[in-house]
C-alpha positions as CSV (number, residue, x, y, z in Angstrom):
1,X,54.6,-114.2,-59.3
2,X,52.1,-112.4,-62.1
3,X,53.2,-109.3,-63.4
4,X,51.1,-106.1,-63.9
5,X,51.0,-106.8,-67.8
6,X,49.5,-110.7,-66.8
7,X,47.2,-109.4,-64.3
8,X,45.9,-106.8,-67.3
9,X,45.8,-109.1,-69.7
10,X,43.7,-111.7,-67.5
11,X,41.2,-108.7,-66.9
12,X,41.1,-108.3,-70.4
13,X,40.6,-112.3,-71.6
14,X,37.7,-111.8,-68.4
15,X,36.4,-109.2,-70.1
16,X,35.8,-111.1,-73.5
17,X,34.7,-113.6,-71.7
18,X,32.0,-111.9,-70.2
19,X,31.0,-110.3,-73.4
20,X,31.1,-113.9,-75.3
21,X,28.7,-114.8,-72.6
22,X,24.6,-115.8,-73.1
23,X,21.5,-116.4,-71.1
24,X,21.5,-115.2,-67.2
25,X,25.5,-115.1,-67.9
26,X,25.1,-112.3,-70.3
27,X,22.6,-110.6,-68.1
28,X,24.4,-110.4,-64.8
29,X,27.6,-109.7,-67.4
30,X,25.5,-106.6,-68.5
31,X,25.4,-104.8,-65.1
32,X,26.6,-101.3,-64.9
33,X,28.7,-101.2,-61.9
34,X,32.3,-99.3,-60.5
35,X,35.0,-102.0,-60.1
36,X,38.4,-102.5,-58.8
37,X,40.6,-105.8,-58.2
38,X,43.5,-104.9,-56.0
39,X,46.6,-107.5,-56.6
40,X,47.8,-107.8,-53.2
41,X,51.3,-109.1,-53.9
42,X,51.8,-106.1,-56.7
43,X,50.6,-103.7,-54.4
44,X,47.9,-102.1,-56.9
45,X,44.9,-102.0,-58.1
46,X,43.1,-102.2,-61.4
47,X,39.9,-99.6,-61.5
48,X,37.5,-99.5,-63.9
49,X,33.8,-100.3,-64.9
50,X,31.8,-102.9,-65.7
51,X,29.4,-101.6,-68.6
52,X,27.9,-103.2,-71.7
53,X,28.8,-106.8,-70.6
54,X,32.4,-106.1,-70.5
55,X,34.8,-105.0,-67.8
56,X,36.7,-101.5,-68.9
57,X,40.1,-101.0,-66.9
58,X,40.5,-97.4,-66.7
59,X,43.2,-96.9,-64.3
60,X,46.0,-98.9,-62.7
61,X,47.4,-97.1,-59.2
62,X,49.7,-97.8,-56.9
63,X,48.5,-98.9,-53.3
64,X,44.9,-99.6,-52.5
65,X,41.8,-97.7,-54.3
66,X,41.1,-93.8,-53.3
67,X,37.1,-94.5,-53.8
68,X,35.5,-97.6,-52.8
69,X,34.4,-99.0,-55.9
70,X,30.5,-100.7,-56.2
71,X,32.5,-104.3,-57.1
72,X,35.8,-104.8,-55.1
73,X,37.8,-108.0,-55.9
74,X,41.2,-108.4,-53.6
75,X,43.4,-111.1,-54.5
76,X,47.3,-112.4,-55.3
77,X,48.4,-111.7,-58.9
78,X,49.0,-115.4,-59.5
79,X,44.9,-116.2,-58.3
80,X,43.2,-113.7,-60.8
81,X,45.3,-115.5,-63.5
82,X,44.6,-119.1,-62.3
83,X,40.7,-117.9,-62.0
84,X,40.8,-116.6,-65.4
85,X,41.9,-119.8,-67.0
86,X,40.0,-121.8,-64.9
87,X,42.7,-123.2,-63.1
88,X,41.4,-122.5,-59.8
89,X,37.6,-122.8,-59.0
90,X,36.3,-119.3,-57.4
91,X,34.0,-120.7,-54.6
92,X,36.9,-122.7,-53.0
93,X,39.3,-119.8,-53.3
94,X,36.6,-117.6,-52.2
95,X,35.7,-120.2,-49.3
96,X,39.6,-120.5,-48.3
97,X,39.7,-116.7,-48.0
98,X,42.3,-116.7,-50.9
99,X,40.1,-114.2,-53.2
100,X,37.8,-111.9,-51.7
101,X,35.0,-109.9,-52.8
102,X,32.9,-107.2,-51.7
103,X,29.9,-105.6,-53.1
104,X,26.2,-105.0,-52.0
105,X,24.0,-107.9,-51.6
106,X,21.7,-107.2,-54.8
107,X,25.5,-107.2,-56.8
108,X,26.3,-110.3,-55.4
109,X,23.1,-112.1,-56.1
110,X,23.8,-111.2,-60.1
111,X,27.4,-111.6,-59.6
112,X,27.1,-115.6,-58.2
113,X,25.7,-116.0,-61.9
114,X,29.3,-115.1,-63.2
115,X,31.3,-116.8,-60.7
């Protein structure tokens, strides 16, 4: 099972990946939108924003989010690091129900350019 300090760090390696990124990558990377990825078997969730191509974590809490966040990811600790390191393909774990995400459909439409 991923720790909190993997889980961070795979936010963070997503984050320069997203500001390494180019063409409609780097533009659906360059929405300014609230985020949050809740790590269901840690029980907490990573809140932040994603601004200037990047994703900034600004909060860790315990327990699901307080405010529902524009970008909402909900997955197992050991998924968001597999994802990151393209170990396991986002449309199947999407698909299988094993990563979910929520956002409006505008979001989403950018957002398929990332994932």
């Amino acid at each position: 099972m991923a720790t909190i300090e993997e889980c961070r760090a795979a936010l963070e390696k997503l984050s320069d990946n997203m500001g390494n990124a180019e063409g409609n990558v780097a533009t659906a990377a360059a929405m300014d939108r609230s985020v949050s990825c809740r790590i269901t078997d840690l029980d907490v969730t990573f809140v932040g924003r994603m601004t200037g191509g990047r994703i900034v974590v600004r909060d860790t809490i315990q327990g699901p989010p307080k405010e529902k966040a524009q970008i909402r990811l909900t997955m197992a600790g050991d998924d968001l690091v597999a994802l990151v390191n393209g170990e396991l393909n986002f449309a199947k774990a999407w698909g299988s129900g094993r990563v979910k995400l929520e956002a409006g459909l505008r979001d989403l439409l950018q957002l398929r350019k990332l994932l």
